[in-house]
C-alpha positions as CSV (number, residue, x, y, z in Angstrom):
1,X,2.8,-2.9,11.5
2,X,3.9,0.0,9.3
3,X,0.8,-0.4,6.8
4,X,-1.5,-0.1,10.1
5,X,0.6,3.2,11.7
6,X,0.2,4.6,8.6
7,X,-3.4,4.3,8.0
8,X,-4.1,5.1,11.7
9,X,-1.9,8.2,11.2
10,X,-3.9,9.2,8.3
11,X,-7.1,8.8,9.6
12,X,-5.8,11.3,12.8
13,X,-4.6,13.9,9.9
14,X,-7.6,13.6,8.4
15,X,-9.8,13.8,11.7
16,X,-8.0,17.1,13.1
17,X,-8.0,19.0,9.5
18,X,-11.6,18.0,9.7
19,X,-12.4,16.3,6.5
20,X,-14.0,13.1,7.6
21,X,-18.4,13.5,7.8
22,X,-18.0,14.0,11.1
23,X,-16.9,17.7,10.5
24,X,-20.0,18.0,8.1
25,X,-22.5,17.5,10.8
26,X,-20.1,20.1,13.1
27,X,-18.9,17.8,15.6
28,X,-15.7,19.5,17.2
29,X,-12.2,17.8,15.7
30,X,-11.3,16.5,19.2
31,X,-14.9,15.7,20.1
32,X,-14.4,13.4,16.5
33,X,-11.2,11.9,18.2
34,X,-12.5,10.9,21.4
35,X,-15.6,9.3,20.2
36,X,-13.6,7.8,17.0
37,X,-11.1,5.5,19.5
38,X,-14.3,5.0,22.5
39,X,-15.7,3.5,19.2
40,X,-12.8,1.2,18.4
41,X,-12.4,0.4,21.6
42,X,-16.4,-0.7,22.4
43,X,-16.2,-2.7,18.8
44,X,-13.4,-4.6,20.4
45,X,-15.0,-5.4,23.2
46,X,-17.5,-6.5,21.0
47,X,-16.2,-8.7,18.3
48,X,-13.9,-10.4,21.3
49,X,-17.0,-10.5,24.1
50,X,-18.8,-13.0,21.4
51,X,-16.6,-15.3,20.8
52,X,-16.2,-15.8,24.8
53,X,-19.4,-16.5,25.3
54,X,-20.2,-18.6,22.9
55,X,-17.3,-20.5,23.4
56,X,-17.6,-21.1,27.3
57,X,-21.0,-22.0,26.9
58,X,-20.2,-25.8,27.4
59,X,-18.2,-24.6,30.6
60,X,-19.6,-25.5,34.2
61,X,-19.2,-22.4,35.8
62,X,-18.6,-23.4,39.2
63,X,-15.1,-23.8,37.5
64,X,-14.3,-20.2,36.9
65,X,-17.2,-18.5,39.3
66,X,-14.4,-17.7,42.2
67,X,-11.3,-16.9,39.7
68,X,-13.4,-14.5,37.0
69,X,-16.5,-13.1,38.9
70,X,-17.7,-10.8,36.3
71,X,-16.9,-13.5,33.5
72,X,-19.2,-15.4,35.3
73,X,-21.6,-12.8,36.0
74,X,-21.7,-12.5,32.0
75,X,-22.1,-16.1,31.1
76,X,-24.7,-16.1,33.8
77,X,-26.6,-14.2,31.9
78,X,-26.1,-15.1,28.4
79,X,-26.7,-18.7,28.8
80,X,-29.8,-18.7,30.7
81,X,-32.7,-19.9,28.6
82,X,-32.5,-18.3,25.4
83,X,-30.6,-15.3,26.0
84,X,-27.9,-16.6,24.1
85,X,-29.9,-16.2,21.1
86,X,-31.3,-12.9,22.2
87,X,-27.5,-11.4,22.4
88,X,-26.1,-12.6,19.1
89,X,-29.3,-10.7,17.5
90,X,-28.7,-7.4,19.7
91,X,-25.1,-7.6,19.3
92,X,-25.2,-7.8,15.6
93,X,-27.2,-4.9,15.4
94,X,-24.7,-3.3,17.7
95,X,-21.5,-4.4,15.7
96,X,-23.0,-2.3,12.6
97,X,-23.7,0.6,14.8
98,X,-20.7,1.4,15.8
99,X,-19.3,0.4,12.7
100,X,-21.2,2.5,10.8
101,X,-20.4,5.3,13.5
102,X,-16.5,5.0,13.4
103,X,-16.8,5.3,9.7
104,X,-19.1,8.5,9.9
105,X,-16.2,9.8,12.6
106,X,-13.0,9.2,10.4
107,X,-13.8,7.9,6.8
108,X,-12.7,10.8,3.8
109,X,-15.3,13.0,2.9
110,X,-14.6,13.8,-1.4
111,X,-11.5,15.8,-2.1
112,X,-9.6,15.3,1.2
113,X,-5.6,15.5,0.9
114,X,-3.7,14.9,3.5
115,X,0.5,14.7,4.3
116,X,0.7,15.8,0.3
117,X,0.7,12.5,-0.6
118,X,0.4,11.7,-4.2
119,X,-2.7,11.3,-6.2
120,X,-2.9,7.6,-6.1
121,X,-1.1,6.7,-2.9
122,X,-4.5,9.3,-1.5
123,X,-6.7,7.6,-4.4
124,X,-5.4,4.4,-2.7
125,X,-6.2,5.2,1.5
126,X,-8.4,7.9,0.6
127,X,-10.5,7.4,-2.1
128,X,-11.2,3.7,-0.9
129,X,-11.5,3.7,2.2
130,X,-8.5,1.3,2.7
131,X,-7.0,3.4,5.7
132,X,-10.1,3.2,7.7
133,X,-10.7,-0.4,7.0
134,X,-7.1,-1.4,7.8
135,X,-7.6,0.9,11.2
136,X,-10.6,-0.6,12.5
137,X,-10.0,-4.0,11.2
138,X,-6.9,-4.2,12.9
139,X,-7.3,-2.6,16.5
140,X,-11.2,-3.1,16.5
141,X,-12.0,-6.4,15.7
142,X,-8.7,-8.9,15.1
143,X,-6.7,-8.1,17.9
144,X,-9.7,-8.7,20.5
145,X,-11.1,-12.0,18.2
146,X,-7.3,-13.5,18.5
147,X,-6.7,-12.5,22.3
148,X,-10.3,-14.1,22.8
149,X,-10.0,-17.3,21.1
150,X,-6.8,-18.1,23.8
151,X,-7.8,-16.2,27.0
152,X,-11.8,-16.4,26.8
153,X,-11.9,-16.1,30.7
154,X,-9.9,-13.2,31.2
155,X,-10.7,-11.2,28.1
156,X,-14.9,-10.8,29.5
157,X,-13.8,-10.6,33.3
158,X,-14.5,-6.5,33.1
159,X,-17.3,-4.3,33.9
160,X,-17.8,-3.1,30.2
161,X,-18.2,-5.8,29.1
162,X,-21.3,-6.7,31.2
163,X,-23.0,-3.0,30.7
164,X,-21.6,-1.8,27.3
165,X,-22.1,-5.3,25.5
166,X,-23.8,-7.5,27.2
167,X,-26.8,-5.4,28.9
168,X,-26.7,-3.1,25.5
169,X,-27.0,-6.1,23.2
170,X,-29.9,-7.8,24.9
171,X,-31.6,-4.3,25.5
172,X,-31.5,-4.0,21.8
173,X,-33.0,-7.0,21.5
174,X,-36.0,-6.7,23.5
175,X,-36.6,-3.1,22.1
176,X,-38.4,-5.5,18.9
177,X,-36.6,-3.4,15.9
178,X,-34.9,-7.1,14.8
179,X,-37.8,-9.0,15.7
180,X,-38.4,-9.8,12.1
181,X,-35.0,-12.2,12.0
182,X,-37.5,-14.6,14.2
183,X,-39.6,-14.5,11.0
184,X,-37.0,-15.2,9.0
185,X,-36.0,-18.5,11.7
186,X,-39.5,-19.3,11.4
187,X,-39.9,-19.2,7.8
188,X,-36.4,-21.7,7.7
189,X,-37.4,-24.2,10.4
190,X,-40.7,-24.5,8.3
191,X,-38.8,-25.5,5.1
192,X,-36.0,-27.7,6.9
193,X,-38.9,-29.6,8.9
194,X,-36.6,-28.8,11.7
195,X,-38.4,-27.4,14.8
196,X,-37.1,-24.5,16.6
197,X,-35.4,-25.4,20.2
198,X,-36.1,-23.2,23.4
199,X,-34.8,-23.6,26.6
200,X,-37.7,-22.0,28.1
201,X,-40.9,-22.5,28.8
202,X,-43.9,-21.7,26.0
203,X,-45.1,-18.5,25.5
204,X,-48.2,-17.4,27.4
205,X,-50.9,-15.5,25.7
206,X,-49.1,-11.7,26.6
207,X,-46.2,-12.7,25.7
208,X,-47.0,-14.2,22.8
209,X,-48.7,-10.8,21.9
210,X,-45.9,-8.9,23.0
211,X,-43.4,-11.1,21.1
212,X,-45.6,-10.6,17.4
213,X,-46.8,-7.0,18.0
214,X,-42.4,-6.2,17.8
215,X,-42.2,-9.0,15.0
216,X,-44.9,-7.0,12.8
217,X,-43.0,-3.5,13.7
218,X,-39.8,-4.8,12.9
219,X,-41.1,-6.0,9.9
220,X,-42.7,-2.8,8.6
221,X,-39.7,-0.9,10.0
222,X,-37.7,-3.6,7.4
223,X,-39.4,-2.9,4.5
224,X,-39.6,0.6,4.8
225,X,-35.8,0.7,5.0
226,X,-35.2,-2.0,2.2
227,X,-37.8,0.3,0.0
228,X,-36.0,3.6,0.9
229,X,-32.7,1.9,-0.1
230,X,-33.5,0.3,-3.0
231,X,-35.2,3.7,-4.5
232,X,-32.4,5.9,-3.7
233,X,-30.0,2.9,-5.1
234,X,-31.9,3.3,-8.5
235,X,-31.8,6.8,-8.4
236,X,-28.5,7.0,-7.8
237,X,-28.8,8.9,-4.6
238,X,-26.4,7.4,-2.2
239,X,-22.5,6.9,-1.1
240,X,-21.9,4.4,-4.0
241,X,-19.1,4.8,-6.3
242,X,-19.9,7.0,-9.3
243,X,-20.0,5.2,-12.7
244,X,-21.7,2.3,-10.8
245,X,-25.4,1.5,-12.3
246,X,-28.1,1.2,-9.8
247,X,-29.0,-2.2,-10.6
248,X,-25.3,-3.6,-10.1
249,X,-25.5,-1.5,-6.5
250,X,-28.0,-4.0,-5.8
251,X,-26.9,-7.3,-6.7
252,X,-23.3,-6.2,-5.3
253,X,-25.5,-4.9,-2.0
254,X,-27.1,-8.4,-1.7
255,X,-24.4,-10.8,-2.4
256,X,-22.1,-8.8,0.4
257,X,-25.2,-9.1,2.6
258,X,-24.9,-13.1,2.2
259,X,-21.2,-13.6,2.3
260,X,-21.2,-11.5,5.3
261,X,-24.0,-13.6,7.0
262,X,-22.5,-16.9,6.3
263,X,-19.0,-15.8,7.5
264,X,-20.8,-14.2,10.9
265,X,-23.0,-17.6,11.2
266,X,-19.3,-19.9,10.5
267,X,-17.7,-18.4,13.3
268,X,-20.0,-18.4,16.0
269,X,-20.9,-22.6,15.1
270,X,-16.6,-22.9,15.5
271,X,-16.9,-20.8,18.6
272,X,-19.9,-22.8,19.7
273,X,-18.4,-26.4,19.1
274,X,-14.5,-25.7,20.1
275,X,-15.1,-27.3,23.5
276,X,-17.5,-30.2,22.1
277,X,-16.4,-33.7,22.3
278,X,-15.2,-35.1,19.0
279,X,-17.5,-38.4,19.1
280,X,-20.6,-36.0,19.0
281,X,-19.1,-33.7,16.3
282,X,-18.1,-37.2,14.3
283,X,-22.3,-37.7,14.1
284,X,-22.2,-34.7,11.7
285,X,-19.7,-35.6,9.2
286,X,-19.9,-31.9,6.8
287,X,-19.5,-30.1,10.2
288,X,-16.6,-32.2,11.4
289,X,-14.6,-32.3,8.7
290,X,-15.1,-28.4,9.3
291,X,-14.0,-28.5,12.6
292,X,-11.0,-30.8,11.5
293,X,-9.8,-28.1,9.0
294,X,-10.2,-25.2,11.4
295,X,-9.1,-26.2,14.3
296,X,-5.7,-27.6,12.8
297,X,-2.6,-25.8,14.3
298,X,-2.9,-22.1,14.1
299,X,-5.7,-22.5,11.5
300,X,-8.6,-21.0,13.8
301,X,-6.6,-17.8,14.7
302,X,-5.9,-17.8,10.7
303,X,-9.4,-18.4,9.5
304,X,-10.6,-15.5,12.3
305,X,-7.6,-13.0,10.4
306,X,-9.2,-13.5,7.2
307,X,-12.8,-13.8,8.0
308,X,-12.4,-10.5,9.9
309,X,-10.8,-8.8,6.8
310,X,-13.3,-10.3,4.1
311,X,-16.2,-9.6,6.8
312,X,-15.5,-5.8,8.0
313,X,-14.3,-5.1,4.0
314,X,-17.9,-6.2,3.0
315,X,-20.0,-4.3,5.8
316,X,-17.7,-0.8,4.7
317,X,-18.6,-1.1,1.4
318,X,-22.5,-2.4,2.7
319,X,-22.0,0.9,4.2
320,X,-20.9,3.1,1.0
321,X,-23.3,1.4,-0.9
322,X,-26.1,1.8,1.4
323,X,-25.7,5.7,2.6
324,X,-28.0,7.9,1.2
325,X,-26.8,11.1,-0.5
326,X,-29.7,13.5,-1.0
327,X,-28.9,16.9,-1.3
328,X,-31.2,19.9,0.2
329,X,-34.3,20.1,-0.9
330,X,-34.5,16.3,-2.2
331,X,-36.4,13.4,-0.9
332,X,-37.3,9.9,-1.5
333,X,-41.1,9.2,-1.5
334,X,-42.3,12.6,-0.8
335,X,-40.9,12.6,2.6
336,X,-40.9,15.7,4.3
337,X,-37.5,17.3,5.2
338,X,-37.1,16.4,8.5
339,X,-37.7,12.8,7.4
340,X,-35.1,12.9,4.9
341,X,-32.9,14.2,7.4
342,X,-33.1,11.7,9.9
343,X,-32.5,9.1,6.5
344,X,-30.2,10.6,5.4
């Protein structure tokens, strides 16, 4: 409890002396603050609206339909057809938004100082980033994923939840810039020799164009970012720590990318299966002695602490890694400076 009121005390001091990258783009100090703590507060929301979904999903909602209204005006919607699918892929997208945006609002730009204190207690929170990952972690994701996993009712029975995560998430979605993922599903199923299950009907022939026109924009939209990144990560033009060579920025950049998957995927099969009778989960013997493991005492809430930590540690250095950091006047491909603006 200390550790966290300190770090969320630093991250205030450094917020209203303005030296977070917030100030750099001259966003007012209080402006900074408001949208800094709307952000934690949507990202728990978030983190905790998931794991509700997912885990009523084998619910009959006529049970909770009187008692939690707008619970069941969430589930409604989520679990019809495949929409289910359609909000983990928007709300992923989502989750790195805003965390990306509360670290732009109160991470330390170079050279802050703060409450005098010394070199390598400031190295420490400062330098690393360790205050802002402690704050966000903390009251903007494990919090919410703990309170969810015991009151998954109550926790989505509120407006905001149905318009800031729910509508967002599948409006993110159907805007096509993570169609590629479908690809990637695609490409899987193809090698497993599994087929892919719907729970709607075929497509017709406009949706079917509709659906591959947003695969084939999300998939140049994809490369174009993963070519940007990967040229200013050899160049040595982003956030990364100096000292580090490019080529070690991009192995470190893709074996966080698939840690941080595999935990994401983990937890939403254990939210998925919690309320799934054990003689079905005995047919999969890898995935129940899974279960067995994590649903043992206080295990779940204990593996959801430390996935949290291990996750939102790997997508703020994602983030530091993946920032670019070209000065005036420089560009990546030729790009015109507006361009490298909006990159940047």
């Amino acid at each position: 409890m200390a550790l966290l009121a300190f770090s969320v005390v630093v991250v205030m001091c450094l917020i209203f002396t303005g030296q977070t990258g917030a100030a750099s783009f001259g966003i007012p100090t209080w402006a900074t603050f408001i949208i800094f703590w709307f952000l934690i507060f949507w990202l728990a929301i978030i983190e905790g609206g998931q794991g509700c979904v997912v885990g009523l999903s084998p619910i009959e909602k006529a049970e909770y339909m009187q008692s939690h209204p707008k619970t069941f005006k969430n589930t409604s919607i989520v679990h019809k057809g495949d929409n289910m699918e359609r909000f983990i892929v928007g709300r992923q997208f989502l989750t790195v938004l805003v965390i990306f945006s509360i670290n732009l609002m109160g991470a330390a730009v170079n050279g802050a100082e703060v409450l005098g204190l010394p070199e390598g207690v400031s190295s420490l929170f400062l330098g690393s980033g360790l205050a802002m990952i402690l704050t966000t972690i903390m009251l903007g994701q494990l919090t919410s994923q703990v309170n969810a996993a015991s009151c998954m009712l109550d926790f989505i029975n509120n407006y905001f939840m149905l318009y800031f995560v729910t509508y967002v998430s599948l409006l993110v979605e159907f805007s096509g810039l993570l169609h590629s993922v479908y690809l990637v599903q695609m490409m899987f199923s193809k090698i497993s020799g599994k087929p892919i299950e719907s729970n709607e009907a075929p497509r017709n022939f406009l949706q079917n164009t509709f659906f591959w026109g947003r695969a084939l924009v999300s998939l140049a939209i994809l490369c174009l970012a993963f070519a940007v990144t990967i040229e200013a990560l050899l160049s040595e033009k982003t956030t990364m720590w100096k000292g580090v060579p490019g080529w070690v920025s991009i192995v470190i950049l893709f074996v966080l990318m698939i840690i941080v998957g595999i935990m994401e995927g983990i937890q939403n099969a254990l939210f998925a299966v919690v309320n799934i009778s054990e003689p079905f989960l005995q047919m999969h013997p890898i995935a129940y002695a899974n279960c067995q493991l994590a649903f043992k005492g206080q295990n779940l809430k204990s593996f959801l602490i430390g996935r949290q930590i291990c996750a939102a540690s790997g997508m703020f250095v994602v983030a530091r890694i993946m920032a670019l950091n070209y000065s005036e006047g420089e560009t990546v491909f030729g790009f015109s400076q507006s361009v490298q603006t909006f990159l940047n």
